[in-house]
N, C-alpha and C positions, 0 to 999 in steps of 0.2 A: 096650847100645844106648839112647842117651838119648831121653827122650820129645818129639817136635816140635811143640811143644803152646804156645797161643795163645789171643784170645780172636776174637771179632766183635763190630765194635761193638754188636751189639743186645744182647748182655750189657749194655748201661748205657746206651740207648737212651731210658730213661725219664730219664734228667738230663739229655741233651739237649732233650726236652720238656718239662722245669720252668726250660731254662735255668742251671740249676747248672754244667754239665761244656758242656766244646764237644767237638769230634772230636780237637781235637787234646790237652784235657784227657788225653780217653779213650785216647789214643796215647801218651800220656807214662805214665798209670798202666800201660798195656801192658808197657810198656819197664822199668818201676820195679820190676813183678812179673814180671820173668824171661820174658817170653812170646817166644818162638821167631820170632814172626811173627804178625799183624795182617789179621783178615777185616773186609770195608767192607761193608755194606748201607746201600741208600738212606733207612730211617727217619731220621726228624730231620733230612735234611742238607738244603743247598740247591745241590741237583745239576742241578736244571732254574732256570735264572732266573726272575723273576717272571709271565713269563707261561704258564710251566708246561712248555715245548714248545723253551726254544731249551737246549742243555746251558750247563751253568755251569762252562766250561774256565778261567777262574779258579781257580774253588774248586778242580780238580780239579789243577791245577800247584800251590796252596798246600798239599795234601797231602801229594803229592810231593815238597815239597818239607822239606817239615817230617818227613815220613819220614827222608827224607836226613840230614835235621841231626841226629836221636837215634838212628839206627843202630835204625830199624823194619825186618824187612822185610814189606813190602804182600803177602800170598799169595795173595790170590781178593779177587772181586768176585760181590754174591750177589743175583740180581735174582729176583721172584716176574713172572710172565709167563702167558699164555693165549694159543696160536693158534688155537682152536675156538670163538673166539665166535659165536652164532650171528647170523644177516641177522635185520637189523630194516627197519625203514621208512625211515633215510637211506643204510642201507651193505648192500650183501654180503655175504657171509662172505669170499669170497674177499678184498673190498676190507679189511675186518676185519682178515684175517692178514698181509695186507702191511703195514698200520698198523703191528702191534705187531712183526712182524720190522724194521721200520725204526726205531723204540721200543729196540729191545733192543739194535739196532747200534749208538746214543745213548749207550747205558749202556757200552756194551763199546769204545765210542773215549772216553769219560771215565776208565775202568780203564786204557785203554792210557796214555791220558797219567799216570797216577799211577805208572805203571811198574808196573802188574800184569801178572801172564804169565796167570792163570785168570779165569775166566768164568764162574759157575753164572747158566741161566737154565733158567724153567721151563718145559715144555709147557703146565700146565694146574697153575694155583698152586689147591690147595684140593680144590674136587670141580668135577664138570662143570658147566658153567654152567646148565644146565636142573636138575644131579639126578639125572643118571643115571650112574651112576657102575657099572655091572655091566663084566663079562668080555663082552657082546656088544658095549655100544658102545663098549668102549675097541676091539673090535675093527675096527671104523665107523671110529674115528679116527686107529687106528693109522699108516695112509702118511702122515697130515699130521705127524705126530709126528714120523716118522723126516725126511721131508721138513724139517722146520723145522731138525731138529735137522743135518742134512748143510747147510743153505743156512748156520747161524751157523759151523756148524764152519769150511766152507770160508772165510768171513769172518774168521773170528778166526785162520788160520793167513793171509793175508796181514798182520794184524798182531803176528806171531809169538806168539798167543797160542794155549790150551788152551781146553775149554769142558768144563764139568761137569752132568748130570744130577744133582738130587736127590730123593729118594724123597718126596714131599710131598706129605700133604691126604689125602682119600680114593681120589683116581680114578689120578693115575698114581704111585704106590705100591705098595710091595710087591718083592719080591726080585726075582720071576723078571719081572714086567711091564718093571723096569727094567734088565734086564741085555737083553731082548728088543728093546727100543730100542737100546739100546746098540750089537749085534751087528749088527744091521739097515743101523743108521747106515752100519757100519764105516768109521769116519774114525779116521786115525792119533791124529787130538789130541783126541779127547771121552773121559773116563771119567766115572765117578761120584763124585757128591756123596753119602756113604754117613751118614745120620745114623743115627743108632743108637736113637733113641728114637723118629721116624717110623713105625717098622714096628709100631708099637703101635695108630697109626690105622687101619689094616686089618688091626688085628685078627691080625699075624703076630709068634710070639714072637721079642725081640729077637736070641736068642744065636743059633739057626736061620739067620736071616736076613742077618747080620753074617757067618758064616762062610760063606754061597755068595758074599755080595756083595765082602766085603774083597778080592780080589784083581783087581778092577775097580774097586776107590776112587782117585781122586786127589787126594781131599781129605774129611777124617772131620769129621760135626758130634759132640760127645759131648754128650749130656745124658741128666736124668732124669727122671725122671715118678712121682707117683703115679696109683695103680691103681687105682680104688673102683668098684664095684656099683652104678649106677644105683637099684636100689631100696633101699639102705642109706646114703642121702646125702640130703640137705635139698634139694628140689629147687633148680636152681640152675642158669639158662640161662647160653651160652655158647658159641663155636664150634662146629656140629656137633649141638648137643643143645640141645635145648628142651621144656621141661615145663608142661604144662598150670597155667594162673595160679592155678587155684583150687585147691590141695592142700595149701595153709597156711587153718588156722583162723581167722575174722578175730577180734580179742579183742573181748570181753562189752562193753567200757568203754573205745571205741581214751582215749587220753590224749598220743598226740603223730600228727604227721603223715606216718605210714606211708612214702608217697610217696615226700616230700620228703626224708626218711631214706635211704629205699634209696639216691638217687640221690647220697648223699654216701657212700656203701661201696667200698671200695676191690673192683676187680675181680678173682676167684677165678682168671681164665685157665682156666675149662674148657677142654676140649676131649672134644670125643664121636667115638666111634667106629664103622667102618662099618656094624657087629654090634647098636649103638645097644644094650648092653648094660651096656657101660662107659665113664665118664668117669675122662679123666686131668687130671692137674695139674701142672707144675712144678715139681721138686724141685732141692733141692742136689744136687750129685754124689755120689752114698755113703748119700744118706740119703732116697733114695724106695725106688720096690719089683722096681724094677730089678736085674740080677745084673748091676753093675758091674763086679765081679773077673773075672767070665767072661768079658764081654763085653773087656775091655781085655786081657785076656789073650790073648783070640785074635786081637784085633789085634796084638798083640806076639809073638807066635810064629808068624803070619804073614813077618811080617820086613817089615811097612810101617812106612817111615822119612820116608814124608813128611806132612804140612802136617794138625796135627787141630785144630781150633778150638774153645773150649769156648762152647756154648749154655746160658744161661741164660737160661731167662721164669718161674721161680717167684715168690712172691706177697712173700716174703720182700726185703727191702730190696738192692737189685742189687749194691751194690759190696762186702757182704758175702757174698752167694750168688755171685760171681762170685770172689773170692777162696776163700774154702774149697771151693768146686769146682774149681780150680787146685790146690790144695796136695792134698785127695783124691784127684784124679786121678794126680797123681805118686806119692803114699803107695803107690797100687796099683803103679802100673806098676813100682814098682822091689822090687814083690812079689809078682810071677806070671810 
């Protein structure tokens, strides 16, 4: 069984932002490096016209189209979302949730036109907008959950599309939280957006996690992570985790301007976890602290033949950490 394996564009997401690569660069190298199929996220693109608000169905036909020309196929479209905002002083909550389920239906008629069949959107990208992210209020929030997620589904199967859960952030994360949605929902066409390296933010081991979830994935993110100790790491703010400012010593005789230094450092991409025990990082595929063999393995003896995407945000330079995490991931699969 060969591997169906791809990338997303936020694997090279940062050359869209320096201007080097455009989307469809990033689509030609897709295609150049064997990738099976092609995941879209909104960073860098200009998916909303200029004034933020109306969709840019141009862009989204010249995708389309230029898929067509190089024999891409488009597999998912992958949106970060929240319907629990809470009411403030001009809106609702209620008025909140319809905002952004009208928001997400935007994204998901942009996807249709590109000729995509899937949909990842989130409940709640991150953690809860207040902070509280426990087992009591996800269970507060639970019906709207299921709620949003039956209103997209129903949505997205008039335009013969799928719709995917992914385990992300701190709050709607984790194995059982998100198969519990899922089953809730019960709509024919929602499965899971199973990332494998997600289940690290709350704190649940990956390989555990990957084998309840795999057989409710409809589409696999793979990546990897380093794993460090909080208190064996040079403080170092970042998603999640923030560290008291004062725990570096300031020098006897500064000699250049601290400051202004930092702020020319390229960014670590922490990320902290629920446990606030440990920060992870981004690794190539093969070469964080991950049990990648295991982990691909039991995707593979699963008998999941559809759509894995490979994720890359490590700190390393993209279009080589996006390459050799493509060639490792196959090294494995065609060795477990």
């Amino acid at each position: 069984m060969a591997m169906n394996l791809g990338i997303s564009s936020y694997c090279l997401s940062r050359k869209l932002y320096t201007n080097e690569m455009t989307l469809f660069d990033i689509m030609d190298w897709a295609k150049e490096h064997d990738c099976t199929h092609f995941e879209i996220v909104p960073f860098g693109l200009p998916l909303m016209k200029e004034d933020g608000k109306t969709p840019n169905t141009e862009f989204a036909e010249q995708v389309r189209d230029h898929a067509e020309k190089i024999g891409l196929k488009l597999s998912a479209f992958s949106l970060n979302a929240c319907v629990i905002r809470p009411a403030d002083e001009d809106e609702t909550k209620e008025e909140k949730y319809e905002k952004e389920i009208a928001r997400i239906k935007d994204y998901m008629n942009l996807a249709h036109i590109m000729g995509i069949k899937k949909m990842r959107h989130d409940t709640c990208s991150g953690q809860h907008p207040l902070g509280n992210n426990t087992p009591e209020q996800f269970e507060e929030d639970f019906p709207i959950f299921v709620k949003a997620v039956q209103e997209m589904a129903d949505y997205a199967a008039t335009l013969g599309m799928s719709t995917t859960l992914e385990n992300h952030g701190l709050y709607v994360n984790g194995a059982d939280r998100l198969i519990r949605i899922l089953k809730a929902a019960n709509r024919p066409n929602v499965g899971l957006t199973m990332d494998v390296g997600n289940y690290l933010c709350v704190d649940e081991d990956p390989v555990v996690a990957v084998g309840k979830a795999v057989k409710y994935a409809d589409m696999i993110h793979l990546k990897d992570f380093y794993i460090r100790s909080n208190e064996r790491m040079l403080p170092q703010n970042g998603m999640y985790v923030n560290f008291p400012t004062n725990m570096s010593k300031p020098a006897a005789e500064p000699k250049r301007n601290a400051e202004e230094e930092k702020k020319k450092m390229p960014s670590f991409g922490y990320v902290g976890t629920a446990a606030r025990n440990k920060i992870l990082r981004g690794a190539i595929i093969g070469q964080g602290d991950m049990d990648m063999w295991k982990i691909i393995e039991i995707i593979k003896k699963s008998g999941y033949e559809k759509e894995i995407s490979l994720e890359f945000e490590g700190m390393e330079d993209c279009v080589a950490g996006t390459y050799y995490g493509l060639e490792t991931a196959r090294y494995i699969w065609d060795r477990v």
